[in-house]
C-alpha positions in Angstrom: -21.9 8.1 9.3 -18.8 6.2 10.0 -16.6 7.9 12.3 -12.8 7.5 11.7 -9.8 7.9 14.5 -6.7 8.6 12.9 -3.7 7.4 14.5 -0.7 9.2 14.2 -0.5 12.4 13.2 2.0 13.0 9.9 1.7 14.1 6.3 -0.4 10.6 5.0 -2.6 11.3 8.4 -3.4 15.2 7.0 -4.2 13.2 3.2 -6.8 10.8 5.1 -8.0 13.7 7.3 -8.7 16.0 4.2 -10.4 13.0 2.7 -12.5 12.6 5.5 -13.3 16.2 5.9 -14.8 16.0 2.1 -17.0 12.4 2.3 -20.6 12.5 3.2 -20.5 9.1 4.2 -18.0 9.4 6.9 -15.6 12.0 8.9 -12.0 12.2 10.8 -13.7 12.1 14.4 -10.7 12.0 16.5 -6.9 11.9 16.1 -4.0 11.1 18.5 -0.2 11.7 18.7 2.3 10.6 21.6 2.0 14.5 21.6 -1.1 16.1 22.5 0.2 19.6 21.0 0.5 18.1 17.7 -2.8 16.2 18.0 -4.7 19.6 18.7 -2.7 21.5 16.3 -3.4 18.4 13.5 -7.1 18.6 14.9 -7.6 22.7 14.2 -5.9 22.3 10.6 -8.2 19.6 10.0 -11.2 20.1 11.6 -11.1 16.8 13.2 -13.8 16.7 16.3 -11.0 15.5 18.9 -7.6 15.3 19.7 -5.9 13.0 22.3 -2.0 13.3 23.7 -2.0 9.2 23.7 -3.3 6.4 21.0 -4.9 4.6 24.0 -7.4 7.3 25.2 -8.6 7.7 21.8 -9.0 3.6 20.7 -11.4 4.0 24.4 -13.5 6.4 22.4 -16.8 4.8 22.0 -17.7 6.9 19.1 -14.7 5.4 17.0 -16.0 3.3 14.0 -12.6 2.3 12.2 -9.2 3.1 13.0 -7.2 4.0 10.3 -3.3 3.2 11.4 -0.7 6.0 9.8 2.7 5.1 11.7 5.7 4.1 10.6 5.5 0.5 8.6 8.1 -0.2 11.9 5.1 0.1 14.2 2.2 -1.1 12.2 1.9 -4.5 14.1 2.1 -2.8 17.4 -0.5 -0.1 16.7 -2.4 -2.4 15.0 -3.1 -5.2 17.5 -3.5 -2.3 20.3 -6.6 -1.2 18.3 -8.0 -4.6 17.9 -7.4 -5.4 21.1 -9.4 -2.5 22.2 -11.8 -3.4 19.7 -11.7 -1.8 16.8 -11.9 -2.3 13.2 -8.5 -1.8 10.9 -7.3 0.3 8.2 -3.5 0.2 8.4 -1.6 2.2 6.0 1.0 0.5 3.3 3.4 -1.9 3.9 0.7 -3.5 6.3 3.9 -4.4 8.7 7.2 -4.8 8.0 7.5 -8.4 7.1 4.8 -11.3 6.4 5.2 -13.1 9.7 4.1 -9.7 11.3 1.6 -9.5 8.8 0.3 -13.2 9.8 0.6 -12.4 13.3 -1.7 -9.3 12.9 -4.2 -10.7 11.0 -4.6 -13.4 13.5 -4.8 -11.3 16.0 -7.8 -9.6 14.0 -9.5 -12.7 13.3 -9.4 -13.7 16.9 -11.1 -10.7 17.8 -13.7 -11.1 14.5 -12.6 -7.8 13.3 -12.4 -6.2 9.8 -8.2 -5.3 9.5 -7.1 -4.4 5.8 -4.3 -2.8 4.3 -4.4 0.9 3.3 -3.0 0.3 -0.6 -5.2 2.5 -2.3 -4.4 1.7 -6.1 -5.7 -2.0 -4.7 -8.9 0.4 -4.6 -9.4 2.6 -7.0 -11.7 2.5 -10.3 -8.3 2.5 -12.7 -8.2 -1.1 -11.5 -11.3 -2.2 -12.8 -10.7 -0.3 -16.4 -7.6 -2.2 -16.6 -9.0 -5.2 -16.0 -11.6 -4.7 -18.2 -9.1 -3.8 -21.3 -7.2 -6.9 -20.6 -9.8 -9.4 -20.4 -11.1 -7.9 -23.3 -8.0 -9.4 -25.3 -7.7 -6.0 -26.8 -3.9 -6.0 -25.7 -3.7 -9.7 -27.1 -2.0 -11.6 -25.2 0.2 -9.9 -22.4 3.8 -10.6 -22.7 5.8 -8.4 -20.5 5.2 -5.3 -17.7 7.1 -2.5 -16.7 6.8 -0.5 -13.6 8.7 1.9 -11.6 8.2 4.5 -8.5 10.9 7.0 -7.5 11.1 9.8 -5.8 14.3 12.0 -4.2 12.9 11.2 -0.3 16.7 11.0 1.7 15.4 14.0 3.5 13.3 12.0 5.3 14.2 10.4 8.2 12.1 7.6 9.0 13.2 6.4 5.1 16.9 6.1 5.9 16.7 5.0 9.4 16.6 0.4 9.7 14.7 0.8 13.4 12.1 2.7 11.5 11.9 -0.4 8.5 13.3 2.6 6.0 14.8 2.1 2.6 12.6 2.1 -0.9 11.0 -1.4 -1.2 8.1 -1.0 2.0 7.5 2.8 0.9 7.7 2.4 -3.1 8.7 -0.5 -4.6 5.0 -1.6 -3.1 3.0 0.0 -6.0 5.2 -1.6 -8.6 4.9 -5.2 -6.8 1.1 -4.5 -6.0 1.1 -3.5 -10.2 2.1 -6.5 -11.3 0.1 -8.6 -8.9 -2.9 -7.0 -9.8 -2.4 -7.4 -13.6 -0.6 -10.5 -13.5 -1.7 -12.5 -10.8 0.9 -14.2 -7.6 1.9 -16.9 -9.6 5.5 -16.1 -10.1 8.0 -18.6 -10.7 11.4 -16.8 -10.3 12.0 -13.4 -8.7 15.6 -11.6 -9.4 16.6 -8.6 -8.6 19.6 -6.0 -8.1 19.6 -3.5 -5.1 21.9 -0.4 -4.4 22.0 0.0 -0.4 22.0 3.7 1.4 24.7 4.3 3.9 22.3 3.3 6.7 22.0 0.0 5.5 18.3 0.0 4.0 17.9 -0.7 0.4 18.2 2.8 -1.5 17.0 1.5 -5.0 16.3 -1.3 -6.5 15.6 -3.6 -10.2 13.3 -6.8 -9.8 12.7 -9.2 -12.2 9.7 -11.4 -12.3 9.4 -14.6 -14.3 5.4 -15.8 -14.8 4.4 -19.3 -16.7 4.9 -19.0 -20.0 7.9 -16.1 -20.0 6.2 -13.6 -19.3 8.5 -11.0 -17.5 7.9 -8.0 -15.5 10.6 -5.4 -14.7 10.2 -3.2 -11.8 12.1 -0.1 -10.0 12.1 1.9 -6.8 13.8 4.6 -5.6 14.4 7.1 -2.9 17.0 9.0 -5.1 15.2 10.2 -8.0 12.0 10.7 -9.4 10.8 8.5 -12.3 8.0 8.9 -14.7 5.9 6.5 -12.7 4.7 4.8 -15.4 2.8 1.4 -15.7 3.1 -0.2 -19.1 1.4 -3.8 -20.3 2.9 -5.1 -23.5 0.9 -7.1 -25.5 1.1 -9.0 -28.7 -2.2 -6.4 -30.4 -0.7 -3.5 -28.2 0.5 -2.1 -25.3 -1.3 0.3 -22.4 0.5 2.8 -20.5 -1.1 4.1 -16.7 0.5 7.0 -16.0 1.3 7.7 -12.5 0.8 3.9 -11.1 0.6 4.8 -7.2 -2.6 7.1 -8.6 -3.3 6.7 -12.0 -4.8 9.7 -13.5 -4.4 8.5 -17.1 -4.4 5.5 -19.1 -3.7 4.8 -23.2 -3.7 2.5 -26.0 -1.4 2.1 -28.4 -1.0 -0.5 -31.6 2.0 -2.1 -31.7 3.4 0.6 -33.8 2.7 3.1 -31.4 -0.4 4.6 -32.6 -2.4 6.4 -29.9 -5.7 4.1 -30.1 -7.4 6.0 -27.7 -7.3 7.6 -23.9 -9.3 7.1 -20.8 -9.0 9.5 -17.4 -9.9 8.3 -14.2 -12.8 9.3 -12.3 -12.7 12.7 -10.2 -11.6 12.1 -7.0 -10.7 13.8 -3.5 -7.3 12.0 -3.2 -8.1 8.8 -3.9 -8.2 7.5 -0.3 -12.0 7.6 -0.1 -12.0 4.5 -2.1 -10.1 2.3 0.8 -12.6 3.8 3.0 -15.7 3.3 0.9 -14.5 -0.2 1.2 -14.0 -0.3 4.6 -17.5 0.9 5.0 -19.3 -1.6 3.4 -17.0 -4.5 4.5 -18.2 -3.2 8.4 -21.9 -3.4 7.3 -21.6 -7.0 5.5 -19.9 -8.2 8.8 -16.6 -9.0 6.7 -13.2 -9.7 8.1 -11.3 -8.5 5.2 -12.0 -6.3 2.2 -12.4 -8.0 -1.0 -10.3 -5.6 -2.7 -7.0 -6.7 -1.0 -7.7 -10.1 0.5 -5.7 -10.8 3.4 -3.6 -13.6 1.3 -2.9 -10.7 -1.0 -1.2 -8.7 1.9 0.4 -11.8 2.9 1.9 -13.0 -0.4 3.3 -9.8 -1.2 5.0 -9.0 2.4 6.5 -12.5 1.1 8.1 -11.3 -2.1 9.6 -8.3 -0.1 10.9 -10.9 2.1 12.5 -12.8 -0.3 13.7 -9.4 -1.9 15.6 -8.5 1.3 16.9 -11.4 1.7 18.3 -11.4 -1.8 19.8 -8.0 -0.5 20.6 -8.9 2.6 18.6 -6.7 4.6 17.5 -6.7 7.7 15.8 -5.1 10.0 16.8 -4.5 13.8 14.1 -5.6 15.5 13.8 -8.6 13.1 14.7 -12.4 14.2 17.3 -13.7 12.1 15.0 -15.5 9.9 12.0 -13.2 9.4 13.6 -12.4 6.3 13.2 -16.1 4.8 13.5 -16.9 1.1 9.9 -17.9 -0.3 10.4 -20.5 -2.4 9.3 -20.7 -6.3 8.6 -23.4 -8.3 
């Protein structure tokens, strides 16, 4: 049984929790808030084993197989080294920090301790990625010329979104499944990234349109949001036919069409609790291999995509508070 401690105690905590609650291979043992109220109150909704009023006294927990880190992206790296450094295994939730040198910094800082840290994107995990992996290699598509992706949803309401201390705005809490997408489908090799980006009031980015350029002119359009909701969908164009993957950040659905927009035929995903068992499942057997990383989402995966948000924020000009003037660097394309 691999026990899980859940730090922090929000919405995404509750999703892992229920997850947890429904596994047979592991269970939400412990969770901890700043606020010991909220941690007993989150524990009793739950029916998590313990609650503790500080992250510390819970990482001391000898019980405690994996950590799984649900903070704002603001305080990933923080929260994330304080659990290695008490000696236990990562699962930090999406955007693993809040720019790639903090994302180097904290997988150093797991390697040095030879502990498993990886990043808590759970399409990375899911069986829909394998099915569309499959379809493409199977040249059914033919070959793939252009992508499409977008993720929006009205979320101004919430605060740690429109607030720069907090690393708010779209890109870290949306625009990741439409970046993740494409890399998945299309690889890292990118040779130009563009893009256009509407900034909120506060200063984060709002919404945004990114461009990517691959070898051979193959393009993928992308859009976030946190003012609207969008159809969500995932669409590969290819020269036999396109496939559409509805609801990319957790694909229920997926279809073929010929290129004169023929339903070929439709596929839906396995059942599933939420989908966050997978990322754990994963975790699981990365602990009993004696792995430092998951295979699903390497550690250079993590890295190269905090890189493109970089390079997206700097296009935008956005920076966070507690960032150095240059976290924010342009990554250079070929």
């Amino acid at each position: 049984m691999l026990h899980v401690g859940i730090l922090g105690a929000g919405h995404i905590a509750g999703t892992m929790a229920k997850t947890l609650g429904a596994m047979e291979g592991a269970c939400a043992w412990a969770v901890a808030s700043r606020d010991k109220e909220r941690a007993e109150a989150f524990a009793r909704t739950y029916g998590v084993e313990r609650a503790y009023g500080s992250y510390e006294e819970m990482l001391d927990d000898p019980k405690i197989d994996l950590v799984y880190v649900a903070t704002p992206h603001s305080h990933h790296l923080e929260h994330g080294k304080l659990c290695l450094e008490h000696g236990k295994p990562v699962l930090c939730e999406k955007a693993f920090t809040a720019n790639a040198a903090q994302a180097r910094e904290l997988i150093a800082c797991a390697k040095a301790h030879k502990l498993l840290i990886t990043e808590a994107i759970w399409t990375r995990y899911m069986p829909s990625r394998k099915i569309i992996d499959a379809i493409v290699s199977s040249g059914e598509l033919g070959e793939i010329t252009a992508l499409t992706a977008n993720l929006g949803y009205p979320m101004t309401h919430k605060e740690r979104l429109v607030r720069p201390e907090l690393a708010g705005g779209a890109l870290l809490d949306v625009g990741v499944y439409p970046l993740n997408f494409v890399s998945m489908v299309l690889g890292n090799e990118v040779e130009e990234i563009n893009s256009v980006c509407v900034r909120h009031s506060t200063g984060v980015d709002g919404q945004e349109t990114i461009v990517l350029r691959y070898p051979g002119g193959v393009l993928a359009t992308l859009h976030a949001s946190m003012y609207a909701a969008t159809e969500q969908y995932g669409i590969l164009y290819g020269t036999k036919g396109y496939l559409i993957a509805y609801n990319i950040n957790n694909i229920d659905r997926l279809a073929v069409f010929t290129p004169d927009r023929k339903l070929v035929r439709e596929m839906k995903v396995p059942q599933q609790i939420t989908g966050y068992e997978y990322e754990v499942l994963a975790c699981q057997h990365a602990l009993e291999i004696g792995a430092l990383e998951c295979a699903e989402m390497p550690h250079s995966e993590t890295i190269r995509l905090m890189e493109w948000m970089d390079a997206l924020r700097a296009q935008w000009g956005v920076r966070y508070p507690f960032e150095e003037p240059a976290a924010g660097g342009v990554l250079k394309f070929s």
